[in-house]
BALOBA-1460 file (C-alpha; in Angstrom, 3 decimals):
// residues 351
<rec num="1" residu="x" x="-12.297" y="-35.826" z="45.370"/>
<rec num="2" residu="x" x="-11.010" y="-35.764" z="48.954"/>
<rec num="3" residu="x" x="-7.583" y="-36.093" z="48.071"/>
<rec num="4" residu="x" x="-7.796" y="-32.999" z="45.378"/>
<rec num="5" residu="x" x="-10.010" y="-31.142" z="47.904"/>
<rec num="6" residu="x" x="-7.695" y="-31.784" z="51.423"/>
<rec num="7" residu="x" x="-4.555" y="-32.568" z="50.097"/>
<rec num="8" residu="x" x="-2.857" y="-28.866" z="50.055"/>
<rec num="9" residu="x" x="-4.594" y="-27.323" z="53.246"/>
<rec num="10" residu="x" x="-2.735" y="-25.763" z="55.717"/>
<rec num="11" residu="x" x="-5.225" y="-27.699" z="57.673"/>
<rec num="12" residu="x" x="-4.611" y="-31.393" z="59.526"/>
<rec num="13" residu="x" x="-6.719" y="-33.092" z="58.007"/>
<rec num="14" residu="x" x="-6.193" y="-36.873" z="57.134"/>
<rec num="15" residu="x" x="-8.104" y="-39.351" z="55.301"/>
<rec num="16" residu="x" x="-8.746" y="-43.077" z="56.211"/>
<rec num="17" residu="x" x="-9.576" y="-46.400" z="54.548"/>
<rec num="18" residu="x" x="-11.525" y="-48.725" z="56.413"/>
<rec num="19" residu="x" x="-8.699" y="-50.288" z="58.072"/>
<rec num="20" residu="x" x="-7.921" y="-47.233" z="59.483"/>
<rec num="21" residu="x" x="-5.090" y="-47.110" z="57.230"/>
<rec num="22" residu="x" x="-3.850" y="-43.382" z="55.955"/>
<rec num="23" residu="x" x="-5.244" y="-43.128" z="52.547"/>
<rec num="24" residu="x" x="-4.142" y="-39.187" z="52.056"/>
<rec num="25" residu="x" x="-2.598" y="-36.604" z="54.560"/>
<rec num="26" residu="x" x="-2.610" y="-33.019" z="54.036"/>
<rec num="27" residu="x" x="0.068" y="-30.486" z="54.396"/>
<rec num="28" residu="x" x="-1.374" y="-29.348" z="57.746"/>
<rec num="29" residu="x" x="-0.739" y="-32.791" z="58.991"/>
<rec num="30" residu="x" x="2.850" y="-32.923" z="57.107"/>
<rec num="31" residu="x" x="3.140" y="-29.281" z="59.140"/>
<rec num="32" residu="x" x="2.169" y="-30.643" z="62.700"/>
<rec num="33" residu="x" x="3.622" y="-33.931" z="62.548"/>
<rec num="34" residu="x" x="6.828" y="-33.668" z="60.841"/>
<rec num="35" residu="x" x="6.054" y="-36.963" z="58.639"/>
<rec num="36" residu="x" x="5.322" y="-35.789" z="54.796"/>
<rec num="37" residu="x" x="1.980" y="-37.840" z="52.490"/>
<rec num="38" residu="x" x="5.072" y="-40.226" z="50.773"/>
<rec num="39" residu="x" x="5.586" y="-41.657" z="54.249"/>
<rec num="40" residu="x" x="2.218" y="-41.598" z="56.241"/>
<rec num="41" residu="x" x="0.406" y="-42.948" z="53.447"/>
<rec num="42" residu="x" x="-0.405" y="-46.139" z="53.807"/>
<rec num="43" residu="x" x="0.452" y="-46.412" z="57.720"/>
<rec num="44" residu="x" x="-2.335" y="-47.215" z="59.987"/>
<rec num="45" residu="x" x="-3.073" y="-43.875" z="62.115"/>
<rec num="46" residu="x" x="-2.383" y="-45.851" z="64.981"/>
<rec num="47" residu="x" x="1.389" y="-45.385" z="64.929"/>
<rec num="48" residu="x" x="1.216" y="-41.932" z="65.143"/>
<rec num="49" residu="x" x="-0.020" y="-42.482" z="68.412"/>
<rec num="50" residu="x" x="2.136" y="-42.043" z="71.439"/>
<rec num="51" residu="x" x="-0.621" y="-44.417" z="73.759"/>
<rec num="52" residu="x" x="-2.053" y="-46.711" z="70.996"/>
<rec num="53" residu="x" x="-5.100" y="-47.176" z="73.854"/>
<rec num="54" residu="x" x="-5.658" y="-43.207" z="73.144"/>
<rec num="55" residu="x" x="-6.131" y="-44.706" z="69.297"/>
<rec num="56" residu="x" x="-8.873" y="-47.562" z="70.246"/>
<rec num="57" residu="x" x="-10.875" y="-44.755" z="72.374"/>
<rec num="58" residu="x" x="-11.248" y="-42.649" z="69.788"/>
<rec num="59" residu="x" x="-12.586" y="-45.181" z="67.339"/>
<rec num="60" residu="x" x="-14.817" y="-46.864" z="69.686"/>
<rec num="61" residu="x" x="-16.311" y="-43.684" z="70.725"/>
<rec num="62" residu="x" x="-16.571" y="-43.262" z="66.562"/>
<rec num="63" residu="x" x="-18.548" y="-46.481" z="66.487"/>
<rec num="64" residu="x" x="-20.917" y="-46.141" z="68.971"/>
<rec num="65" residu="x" x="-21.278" y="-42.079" z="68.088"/>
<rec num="66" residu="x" x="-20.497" y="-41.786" z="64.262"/>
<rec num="67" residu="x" x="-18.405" y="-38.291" z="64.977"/>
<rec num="68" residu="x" x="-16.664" y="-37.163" z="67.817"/>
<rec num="69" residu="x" x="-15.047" y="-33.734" z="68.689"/>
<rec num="70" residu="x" x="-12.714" y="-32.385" z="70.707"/>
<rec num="71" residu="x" x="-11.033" y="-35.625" z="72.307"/>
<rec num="72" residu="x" x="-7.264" y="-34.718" z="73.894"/>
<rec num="73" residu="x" x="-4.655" y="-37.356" z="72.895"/>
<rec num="74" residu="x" x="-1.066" y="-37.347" z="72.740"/>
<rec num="75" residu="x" x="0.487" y="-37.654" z="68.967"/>
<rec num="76" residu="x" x="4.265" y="-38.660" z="68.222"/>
<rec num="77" residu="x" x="6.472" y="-36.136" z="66.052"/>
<rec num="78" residu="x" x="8.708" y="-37.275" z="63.529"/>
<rec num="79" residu="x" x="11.440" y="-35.894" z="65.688"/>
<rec num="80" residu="x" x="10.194" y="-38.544" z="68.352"/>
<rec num="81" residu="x" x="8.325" y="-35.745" z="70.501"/>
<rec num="82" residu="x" x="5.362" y="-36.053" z="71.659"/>
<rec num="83" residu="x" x="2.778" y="-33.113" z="71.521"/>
<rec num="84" residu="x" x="-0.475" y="-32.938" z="72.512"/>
<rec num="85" residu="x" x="-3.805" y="-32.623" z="70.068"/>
<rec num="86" residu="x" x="-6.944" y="-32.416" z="70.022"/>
<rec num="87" residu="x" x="-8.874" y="-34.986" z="67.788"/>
<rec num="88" residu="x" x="-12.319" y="-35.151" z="65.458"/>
<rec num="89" residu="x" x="-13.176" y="-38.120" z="63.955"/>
<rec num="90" residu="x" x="-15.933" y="-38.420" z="61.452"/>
<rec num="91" residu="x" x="-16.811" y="-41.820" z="59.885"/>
<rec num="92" residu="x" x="-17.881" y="-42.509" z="56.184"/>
<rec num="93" residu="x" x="-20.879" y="-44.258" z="55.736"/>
<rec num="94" residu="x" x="-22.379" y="-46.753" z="58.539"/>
<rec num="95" residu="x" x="-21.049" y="-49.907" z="59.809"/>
<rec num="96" residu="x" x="-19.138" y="-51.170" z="58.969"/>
<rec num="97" residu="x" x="-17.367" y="-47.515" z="57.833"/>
<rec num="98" residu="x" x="-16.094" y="-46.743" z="54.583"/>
<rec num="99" residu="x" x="-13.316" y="-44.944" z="55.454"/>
<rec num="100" residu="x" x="-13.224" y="-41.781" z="58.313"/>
<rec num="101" residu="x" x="-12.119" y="-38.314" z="57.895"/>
<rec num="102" residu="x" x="-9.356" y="-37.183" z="60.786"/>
<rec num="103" residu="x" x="-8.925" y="-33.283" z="61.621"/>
<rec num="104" residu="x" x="-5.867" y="-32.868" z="64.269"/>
<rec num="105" residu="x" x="-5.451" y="-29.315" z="66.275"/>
<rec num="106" residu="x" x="-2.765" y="-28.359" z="68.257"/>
<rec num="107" residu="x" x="-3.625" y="-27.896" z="72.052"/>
<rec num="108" residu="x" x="-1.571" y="-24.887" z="72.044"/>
<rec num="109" residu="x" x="-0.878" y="-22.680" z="69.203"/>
<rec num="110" residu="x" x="3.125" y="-21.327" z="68.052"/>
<rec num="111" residu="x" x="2.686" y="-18.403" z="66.284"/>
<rec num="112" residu="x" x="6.147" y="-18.302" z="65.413"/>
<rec num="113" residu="x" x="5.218" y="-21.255" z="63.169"/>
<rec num="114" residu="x" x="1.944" y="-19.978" z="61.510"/>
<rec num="115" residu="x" x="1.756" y="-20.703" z="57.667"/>
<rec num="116" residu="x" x="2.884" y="-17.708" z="56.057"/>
<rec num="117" residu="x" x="-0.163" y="-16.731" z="54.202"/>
<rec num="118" residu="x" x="-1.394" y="-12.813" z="55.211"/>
<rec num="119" residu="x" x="-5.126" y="-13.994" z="56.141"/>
<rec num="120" residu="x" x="-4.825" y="-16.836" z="58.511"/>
<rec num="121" residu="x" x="-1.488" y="-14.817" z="60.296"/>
<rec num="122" residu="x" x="-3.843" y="-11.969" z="60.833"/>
<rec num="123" residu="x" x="-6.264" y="-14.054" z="61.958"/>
<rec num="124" residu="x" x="-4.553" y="-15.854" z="64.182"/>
<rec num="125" residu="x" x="-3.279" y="-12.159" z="65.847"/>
<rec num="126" residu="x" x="-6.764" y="-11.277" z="66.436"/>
<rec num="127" residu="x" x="-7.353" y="-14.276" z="68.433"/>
<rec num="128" residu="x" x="-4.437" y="-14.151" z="70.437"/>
<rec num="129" residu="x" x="-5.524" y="-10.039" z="71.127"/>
<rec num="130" residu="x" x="-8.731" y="-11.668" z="72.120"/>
<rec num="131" residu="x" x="-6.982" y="-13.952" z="74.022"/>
<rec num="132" residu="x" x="-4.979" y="-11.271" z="75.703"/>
<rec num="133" residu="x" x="-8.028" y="-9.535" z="76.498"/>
<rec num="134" residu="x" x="-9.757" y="-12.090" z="78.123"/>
<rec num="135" residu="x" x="-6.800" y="-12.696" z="80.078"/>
<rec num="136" residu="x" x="-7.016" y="-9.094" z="81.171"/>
<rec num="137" residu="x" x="-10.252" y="-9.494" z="82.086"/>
<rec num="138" residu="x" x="-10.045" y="-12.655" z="84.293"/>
<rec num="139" residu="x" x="-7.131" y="-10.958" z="86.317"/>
<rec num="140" residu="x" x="-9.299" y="-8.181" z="87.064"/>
<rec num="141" residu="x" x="-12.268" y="-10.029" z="87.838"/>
<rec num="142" residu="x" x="-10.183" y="-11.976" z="90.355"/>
<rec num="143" residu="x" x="-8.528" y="-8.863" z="92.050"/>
<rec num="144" residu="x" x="-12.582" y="-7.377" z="92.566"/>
<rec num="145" residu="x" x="-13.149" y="-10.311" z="94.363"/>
<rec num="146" residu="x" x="-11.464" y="-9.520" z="97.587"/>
<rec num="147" residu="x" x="-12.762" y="-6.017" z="97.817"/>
<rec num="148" residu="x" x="-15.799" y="-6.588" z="96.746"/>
<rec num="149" residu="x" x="-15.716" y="-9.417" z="99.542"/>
<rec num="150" residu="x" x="-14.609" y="-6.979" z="102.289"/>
<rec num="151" residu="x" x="-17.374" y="-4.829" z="101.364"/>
<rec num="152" residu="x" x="-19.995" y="-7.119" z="102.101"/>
<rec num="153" residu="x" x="-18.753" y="-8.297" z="104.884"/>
<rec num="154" residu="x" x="-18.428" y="-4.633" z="106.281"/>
<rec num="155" residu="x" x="-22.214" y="-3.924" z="105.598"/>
<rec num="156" residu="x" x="-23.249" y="-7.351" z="107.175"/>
<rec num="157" residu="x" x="-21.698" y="-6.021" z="110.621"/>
<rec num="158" residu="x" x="-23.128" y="-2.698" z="109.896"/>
<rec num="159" residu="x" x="-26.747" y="-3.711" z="109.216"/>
<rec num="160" residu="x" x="-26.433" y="-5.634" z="112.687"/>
<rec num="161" residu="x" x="-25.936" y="-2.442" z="114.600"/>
<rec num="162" residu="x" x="-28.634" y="-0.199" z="112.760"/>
<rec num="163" residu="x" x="-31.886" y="1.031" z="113.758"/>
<rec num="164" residu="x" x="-34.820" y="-0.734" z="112.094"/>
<rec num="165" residu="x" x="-36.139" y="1.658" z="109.530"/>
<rec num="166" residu="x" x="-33.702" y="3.784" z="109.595"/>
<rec num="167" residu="x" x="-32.187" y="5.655" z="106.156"/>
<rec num="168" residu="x" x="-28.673" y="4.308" z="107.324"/>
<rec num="169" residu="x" x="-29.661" y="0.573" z="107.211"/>
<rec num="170" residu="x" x="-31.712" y="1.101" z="103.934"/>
<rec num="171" residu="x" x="-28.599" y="2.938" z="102.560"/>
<rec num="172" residu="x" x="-26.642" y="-0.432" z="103.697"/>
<rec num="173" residu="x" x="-29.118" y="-2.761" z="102.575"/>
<rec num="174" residu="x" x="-28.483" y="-1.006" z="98.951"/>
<rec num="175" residu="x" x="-24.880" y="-1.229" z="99.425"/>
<rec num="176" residu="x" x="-25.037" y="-5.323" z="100.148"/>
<rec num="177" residu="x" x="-27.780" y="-5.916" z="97.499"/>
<rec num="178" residu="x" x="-25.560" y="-4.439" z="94.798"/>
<rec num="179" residu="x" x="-22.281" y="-6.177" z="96.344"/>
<rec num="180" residu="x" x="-23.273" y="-9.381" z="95.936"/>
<rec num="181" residu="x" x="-24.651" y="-8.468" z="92.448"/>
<rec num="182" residu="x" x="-21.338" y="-7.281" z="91.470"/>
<rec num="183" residu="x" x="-19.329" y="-10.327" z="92.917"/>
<rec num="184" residu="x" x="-21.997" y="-12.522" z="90.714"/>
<rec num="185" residu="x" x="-20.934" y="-10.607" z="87.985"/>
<rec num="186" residu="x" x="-17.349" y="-11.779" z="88.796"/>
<rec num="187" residu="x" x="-17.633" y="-15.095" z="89.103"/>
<rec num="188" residu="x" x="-19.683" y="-15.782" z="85.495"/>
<rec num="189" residu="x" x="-16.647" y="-13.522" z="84.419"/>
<rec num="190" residu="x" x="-14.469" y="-16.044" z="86.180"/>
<rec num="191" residu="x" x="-16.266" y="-18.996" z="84.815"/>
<rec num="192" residu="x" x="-16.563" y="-17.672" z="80.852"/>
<rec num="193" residu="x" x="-12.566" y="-16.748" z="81.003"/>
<rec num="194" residu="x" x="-11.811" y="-20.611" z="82.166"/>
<rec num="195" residu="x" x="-14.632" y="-22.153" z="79.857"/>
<rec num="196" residu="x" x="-12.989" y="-24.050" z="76.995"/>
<rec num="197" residu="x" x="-12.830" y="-27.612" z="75.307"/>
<rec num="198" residu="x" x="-14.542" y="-30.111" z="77.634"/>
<rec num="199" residu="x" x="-12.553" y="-32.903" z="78.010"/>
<rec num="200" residu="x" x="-14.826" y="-36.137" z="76.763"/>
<rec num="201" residu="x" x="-14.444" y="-39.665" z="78.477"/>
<rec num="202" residu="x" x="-17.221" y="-42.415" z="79.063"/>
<rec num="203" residu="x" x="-18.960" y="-41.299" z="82.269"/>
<rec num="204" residu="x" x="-22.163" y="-42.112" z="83.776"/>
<rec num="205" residu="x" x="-25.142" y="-39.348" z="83.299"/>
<rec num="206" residu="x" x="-26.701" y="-40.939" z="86.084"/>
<rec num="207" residu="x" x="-23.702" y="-40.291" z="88.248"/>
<rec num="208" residu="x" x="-23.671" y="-36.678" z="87.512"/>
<rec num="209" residu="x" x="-27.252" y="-36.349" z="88.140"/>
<rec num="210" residu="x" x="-27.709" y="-37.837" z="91.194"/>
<rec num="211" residu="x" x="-24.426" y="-35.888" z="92.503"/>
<rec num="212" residu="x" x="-25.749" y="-32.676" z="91.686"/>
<rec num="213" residu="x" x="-29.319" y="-33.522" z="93.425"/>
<rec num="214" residu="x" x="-27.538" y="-34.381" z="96.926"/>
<rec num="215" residu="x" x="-26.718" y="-30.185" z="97.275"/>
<rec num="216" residu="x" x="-30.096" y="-29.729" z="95.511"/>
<rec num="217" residu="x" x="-31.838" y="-31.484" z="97.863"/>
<rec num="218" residu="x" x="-31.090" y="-29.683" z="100.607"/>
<rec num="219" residu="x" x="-31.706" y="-26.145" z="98.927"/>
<rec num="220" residu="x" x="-35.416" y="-27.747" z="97.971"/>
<rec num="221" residu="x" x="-36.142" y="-28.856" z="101.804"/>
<rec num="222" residu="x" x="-35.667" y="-25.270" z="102.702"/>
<rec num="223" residu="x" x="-37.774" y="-23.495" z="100.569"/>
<rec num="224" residu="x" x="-40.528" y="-26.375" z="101.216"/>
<rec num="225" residu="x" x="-40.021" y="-28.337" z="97.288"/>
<rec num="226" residu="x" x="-41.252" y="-31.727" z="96.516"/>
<rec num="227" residu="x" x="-38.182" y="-33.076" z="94.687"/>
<rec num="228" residu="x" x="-38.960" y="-35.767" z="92.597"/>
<rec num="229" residu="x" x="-36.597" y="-38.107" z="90.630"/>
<rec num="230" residu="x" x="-36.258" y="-41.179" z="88.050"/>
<rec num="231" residu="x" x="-32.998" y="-41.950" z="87.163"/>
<rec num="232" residu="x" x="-32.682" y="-45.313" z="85.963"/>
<rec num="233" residu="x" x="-29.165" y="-46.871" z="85.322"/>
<rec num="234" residu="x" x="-27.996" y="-45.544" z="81.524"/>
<rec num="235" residu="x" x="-25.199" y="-46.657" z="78.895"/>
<rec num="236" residu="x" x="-22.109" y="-44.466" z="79.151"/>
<rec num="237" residu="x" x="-22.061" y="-41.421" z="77.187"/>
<rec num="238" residu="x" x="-19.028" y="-39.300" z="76.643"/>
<rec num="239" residu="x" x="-18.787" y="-36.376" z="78.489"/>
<rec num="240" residu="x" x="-16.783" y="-33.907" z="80.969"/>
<rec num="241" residu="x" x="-18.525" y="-34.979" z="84.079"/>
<rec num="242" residu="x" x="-17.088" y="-31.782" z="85.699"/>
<rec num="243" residu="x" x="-18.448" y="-29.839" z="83.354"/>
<rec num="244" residu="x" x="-22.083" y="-30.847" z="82.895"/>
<rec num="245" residu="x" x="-22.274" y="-30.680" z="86.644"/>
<rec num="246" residu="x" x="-22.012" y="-27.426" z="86.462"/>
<rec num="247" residu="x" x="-24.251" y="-26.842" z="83.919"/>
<rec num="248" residu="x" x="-27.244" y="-29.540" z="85.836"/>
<rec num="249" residu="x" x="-26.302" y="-27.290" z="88.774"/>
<rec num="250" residu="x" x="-27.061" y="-23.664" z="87.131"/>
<rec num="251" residu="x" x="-30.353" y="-25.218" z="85.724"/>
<rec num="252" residu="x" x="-31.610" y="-27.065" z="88.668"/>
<rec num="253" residu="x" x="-30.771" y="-23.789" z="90.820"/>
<rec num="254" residu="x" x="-33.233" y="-21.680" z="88.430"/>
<rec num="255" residu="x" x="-35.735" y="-24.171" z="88.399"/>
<rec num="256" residu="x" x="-35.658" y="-23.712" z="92.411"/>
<rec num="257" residu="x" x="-35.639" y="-20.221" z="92.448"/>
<rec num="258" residu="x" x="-38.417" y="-20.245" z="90.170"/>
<rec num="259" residu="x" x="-40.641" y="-21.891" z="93.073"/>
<rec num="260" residu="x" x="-40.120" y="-19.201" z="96.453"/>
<rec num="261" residu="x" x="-43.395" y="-20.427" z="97.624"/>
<rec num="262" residu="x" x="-42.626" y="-24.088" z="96.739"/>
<rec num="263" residu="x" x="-43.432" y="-26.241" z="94.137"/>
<rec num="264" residu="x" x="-42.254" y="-29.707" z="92.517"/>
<rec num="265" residu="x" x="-39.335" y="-30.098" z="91.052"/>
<rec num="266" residu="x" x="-39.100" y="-33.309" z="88.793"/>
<rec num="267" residu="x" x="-36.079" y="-34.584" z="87.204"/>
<rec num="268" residu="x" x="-35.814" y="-37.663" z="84.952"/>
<rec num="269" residu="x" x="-33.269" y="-39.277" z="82.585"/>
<rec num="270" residu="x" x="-34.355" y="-41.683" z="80.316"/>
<rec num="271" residu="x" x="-32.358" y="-43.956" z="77.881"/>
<rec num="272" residu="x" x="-33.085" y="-43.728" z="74.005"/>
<rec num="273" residu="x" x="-33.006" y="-45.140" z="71.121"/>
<rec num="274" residu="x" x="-30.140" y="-44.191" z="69.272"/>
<rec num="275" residu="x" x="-27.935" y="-44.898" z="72.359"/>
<rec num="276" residu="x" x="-28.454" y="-41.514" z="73.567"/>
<rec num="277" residu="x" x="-30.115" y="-40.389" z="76.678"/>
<rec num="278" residu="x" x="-32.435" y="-37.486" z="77.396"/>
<rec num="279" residu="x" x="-32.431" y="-35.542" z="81.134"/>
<rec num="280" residu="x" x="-35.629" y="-33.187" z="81.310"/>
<rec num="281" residu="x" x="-36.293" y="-30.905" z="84.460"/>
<rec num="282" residu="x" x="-39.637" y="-29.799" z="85.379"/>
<rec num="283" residu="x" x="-40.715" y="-27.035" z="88.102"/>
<rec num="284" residu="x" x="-44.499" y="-25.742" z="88.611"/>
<rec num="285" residu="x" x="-42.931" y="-22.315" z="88.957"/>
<rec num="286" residu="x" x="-45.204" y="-19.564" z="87.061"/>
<rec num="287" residu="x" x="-43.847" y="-20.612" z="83.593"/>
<rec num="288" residu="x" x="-41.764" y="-17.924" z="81.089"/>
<rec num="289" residu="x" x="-43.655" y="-15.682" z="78.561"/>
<rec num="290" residu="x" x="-42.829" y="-16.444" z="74.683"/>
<rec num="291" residu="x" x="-40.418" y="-13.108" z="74.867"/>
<rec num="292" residu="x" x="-38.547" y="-14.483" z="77.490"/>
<rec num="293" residu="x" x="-38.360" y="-18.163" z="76.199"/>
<rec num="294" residu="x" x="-37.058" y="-16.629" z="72.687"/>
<rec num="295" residu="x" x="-34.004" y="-15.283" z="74.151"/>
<rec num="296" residu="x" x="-33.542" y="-17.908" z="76.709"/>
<rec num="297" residu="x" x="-29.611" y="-18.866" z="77.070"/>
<rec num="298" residu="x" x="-28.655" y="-15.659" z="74.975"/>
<rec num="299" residu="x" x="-25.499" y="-14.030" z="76.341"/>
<rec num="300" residu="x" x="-25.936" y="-11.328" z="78.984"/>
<rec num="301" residu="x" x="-29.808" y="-11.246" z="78.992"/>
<rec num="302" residu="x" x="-31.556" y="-12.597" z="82.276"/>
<rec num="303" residu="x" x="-34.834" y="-11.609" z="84.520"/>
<rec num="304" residu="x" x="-33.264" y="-11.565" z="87.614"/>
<rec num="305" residu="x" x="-32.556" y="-8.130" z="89.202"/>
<rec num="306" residu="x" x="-28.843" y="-9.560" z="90.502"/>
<rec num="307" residu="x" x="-28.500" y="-12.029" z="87.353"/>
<rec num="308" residu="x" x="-25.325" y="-11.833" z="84.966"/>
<rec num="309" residu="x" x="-27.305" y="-13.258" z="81.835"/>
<rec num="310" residu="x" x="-24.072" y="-15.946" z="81.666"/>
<rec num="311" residu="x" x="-25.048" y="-18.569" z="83.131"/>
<rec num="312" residu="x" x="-27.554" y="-20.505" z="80.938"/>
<rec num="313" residu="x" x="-25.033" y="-19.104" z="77.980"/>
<rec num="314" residu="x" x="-22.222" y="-20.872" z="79.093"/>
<rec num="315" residu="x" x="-24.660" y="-24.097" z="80.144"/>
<rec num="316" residu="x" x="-25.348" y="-23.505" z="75.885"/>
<rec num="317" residu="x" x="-21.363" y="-23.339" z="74.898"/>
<rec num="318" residu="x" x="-20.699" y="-26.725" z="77.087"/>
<rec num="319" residu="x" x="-23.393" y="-28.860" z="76.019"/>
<rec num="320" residu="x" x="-22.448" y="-27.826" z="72.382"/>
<rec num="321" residu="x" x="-19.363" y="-29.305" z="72.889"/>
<rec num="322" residu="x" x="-20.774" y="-32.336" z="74.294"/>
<rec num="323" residu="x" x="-23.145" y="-32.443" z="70.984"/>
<rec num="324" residu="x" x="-26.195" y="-31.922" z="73.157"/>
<rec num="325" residu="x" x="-29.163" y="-29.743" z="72.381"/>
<rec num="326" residu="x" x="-30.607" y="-27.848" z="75.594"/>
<rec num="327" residu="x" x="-34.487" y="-26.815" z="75.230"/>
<rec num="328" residu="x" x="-37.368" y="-25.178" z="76.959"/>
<rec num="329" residu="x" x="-40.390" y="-25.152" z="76.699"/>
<rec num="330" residu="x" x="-43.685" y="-23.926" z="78.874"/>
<rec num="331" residu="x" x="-46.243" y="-26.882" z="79.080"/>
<rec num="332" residu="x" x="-50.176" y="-26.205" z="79.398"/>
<rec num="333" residu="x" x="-50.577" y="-27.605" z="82.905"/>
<rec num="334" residu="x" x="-47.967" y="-24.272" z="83.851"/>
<rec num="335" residu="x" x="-44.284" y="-24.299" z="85.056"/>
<rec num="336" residu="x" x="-41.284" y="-25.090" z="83.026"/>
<rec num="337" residu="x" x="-39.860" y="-27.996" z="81.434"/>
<rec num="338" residu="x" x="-35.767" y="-27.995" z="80.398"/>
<rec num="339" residu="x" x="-34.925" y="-30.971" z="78.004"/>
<rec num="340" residu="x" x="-30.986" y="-31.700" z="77.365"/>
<rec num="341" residu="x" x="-30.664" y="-34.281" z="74.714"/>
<rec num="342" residu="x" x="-27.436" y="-36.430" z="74.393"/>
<rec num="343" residu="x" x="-27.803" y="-38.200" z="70.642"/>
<rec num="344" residu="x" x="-26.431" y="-41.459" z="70.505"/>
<rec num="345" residu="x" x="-24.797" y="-43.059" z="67.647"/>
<rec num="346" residu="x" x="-27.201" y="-43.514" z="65.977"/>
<rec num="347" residu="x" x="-28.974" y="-39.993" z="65.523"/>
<rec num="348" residu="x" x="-29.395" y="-37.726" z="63.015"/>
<rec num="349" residu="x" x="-27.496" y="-35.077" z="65.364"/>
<rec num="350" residu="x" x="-23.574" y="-35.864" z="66.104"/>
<rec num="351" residu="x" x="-21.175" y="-33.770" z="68.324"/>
């Protein structure tokens, strides 16, 4: 059934026997790796490998996980090049595995060497016009920021030599207030163009935690928060520390901002389990009504009279890739509670 159903795709997709040995290998794979079915078949995938440690990652990770997406190796050509991929591993039954089903993408895309079929070549146009646009879009987001800089800076010094109360400082105030809007505007812009494939290796949650909470801290002192943490030492997960610090960062920051007359901020990981781990955040802020928490992390829509509306989005897109499932929810005693759950191998949910 796999064979008669993967076989002819123009997609790389490769079936394995429990050995890890190739037990069919579709055209796609024939396509992107130069080596046709008669001669993979029956190879272990391991030798298409340029680092055979890349191979033993990627199955380990399987193991302990049961799927994994999106996980950069380096693949040998038949010509003896080496290109770079990106991998998703799925296994077949639980341990030990039946078998595992292997889809390989191309890090970058030739689209000189698209298959020649009418749908997928349009396709694949659109996406590189999207491409181009977003392109477009990042350049000019990154020439605002210099003149939307000097701007700023101009009504700073101006505001200094005004007359309290006066219609020229309001008319300054305006023109800062909706400065610094615009240059947040910019940098989600900046941040959404560069977003992309997170790049998964074991990593410590705790790590990434605790780094994040040494800025936080400091932002929490000054607006008079108790910060409050638990984070006990946890298995390694795979993730893009870089990444999810971001996203911990954006969170943490709304959860402050939440509190301007202070508060408690808690934050706690905890291990579970499936092998997974679960990182909740908890401020005594005044809560979000059900319309708000219904559109919560939906592109462009935010509260805040300077917000972009990007940043919990994006927070969304990279836990996705990391599998994870980010939540909120108002509890009865008031405030707002943010779960991010990381499944383990074990769970239900995979990446």
């Amino acid at each position: 059934m796999f064979r008669s159903a993967f076989i002819d795709t123009d997609e790389a997709v490769a079936g394995l026997d429990a050995q890890r040995r190739v037990a069919f290998w579709s055209r796609g794979c024939r396509s992107l790796l130069g080596t046709p079915a008669c001669e993979a078949e029956g190879k272990p995938l391991q030798s298409f490998f340029h680092d055979p440690t890349d191979c033993e990652n990627v199955f380990e990770a399987t193991r302990q996980r049961g799927a994994v997406r999106n996980f950069e190796v380096r693949l040998v050509h038949a010509d003896g090049g080496v290109n770079p991929a990106s991998l998703s591993v799925n296994r077949l039954g639980e341990d030990p595995p039946r078998g595992f089903i292997v889809r390989f993408a191309p890090v970058q895309s030739d689209f000189e060497k698209a298959p020649g079929e009418r749908s997928l070549r349009e396709a694949l146009v659109r996406m590189e016009r999207f491409s181009s646009v977003g392109r477009i879009t990042a350049a000019f987001a990154h020439e605002m920021r210099t003149p939307l800089h000097v701007i700023s800076s101009t009504a700073e010094l101006a505001l200094e030599d005004s007359a309290e109360g006066s219609r020229e400082r309001d008319d300054l105030s305006m023109i800062l207030r909706n400065a610094h809007q615009a240059s947040s505007s910019v940098l989600a812009l900046l941040e959404f163009a560069k977003s992309g494939k997170s790049r998964l290796r074991e990593d410590s949650l705790t790590a990434v935690v605790q780094s994040v909470l040494c800025w936080i801290e400091k932002l929490c002192q000054k607006q008079g928060i108790l910060l409050i943490s638990n984070l006990p030492k946890l298995p390694p997960l795979l993730m893009d520390a870089n990444s999810l610090r971001s996203v911990l960062h954006n969170i943490l920051v709304n959860a402050v901002e939440a509190m301007p007359e202070g508060g408690t901020l808690t934050v706690v990981t905890k291990a579970l389990e499936d092998g997974g781990a679960l990182l909740t955040v908890c401020d005594t802020g005044p809560g979000m009504p059900e319309s708000v928490l219904a559109k919560a992390g939906t592109a462009f829509f935010t509260t805040k009279e300077d917000g972009t509306g990007l940043g919990l989005y994006l927070a969304n897109r990279v836990l996705a890739e990391h599998g994870a499932v980010l939540d909120f929810s108002c509890p009865d005693e008031g405030g707002t509670l943010v779960s991010v759950l990381f499944p383990g191998p074990n769970s239900a949910i995979h990446p």
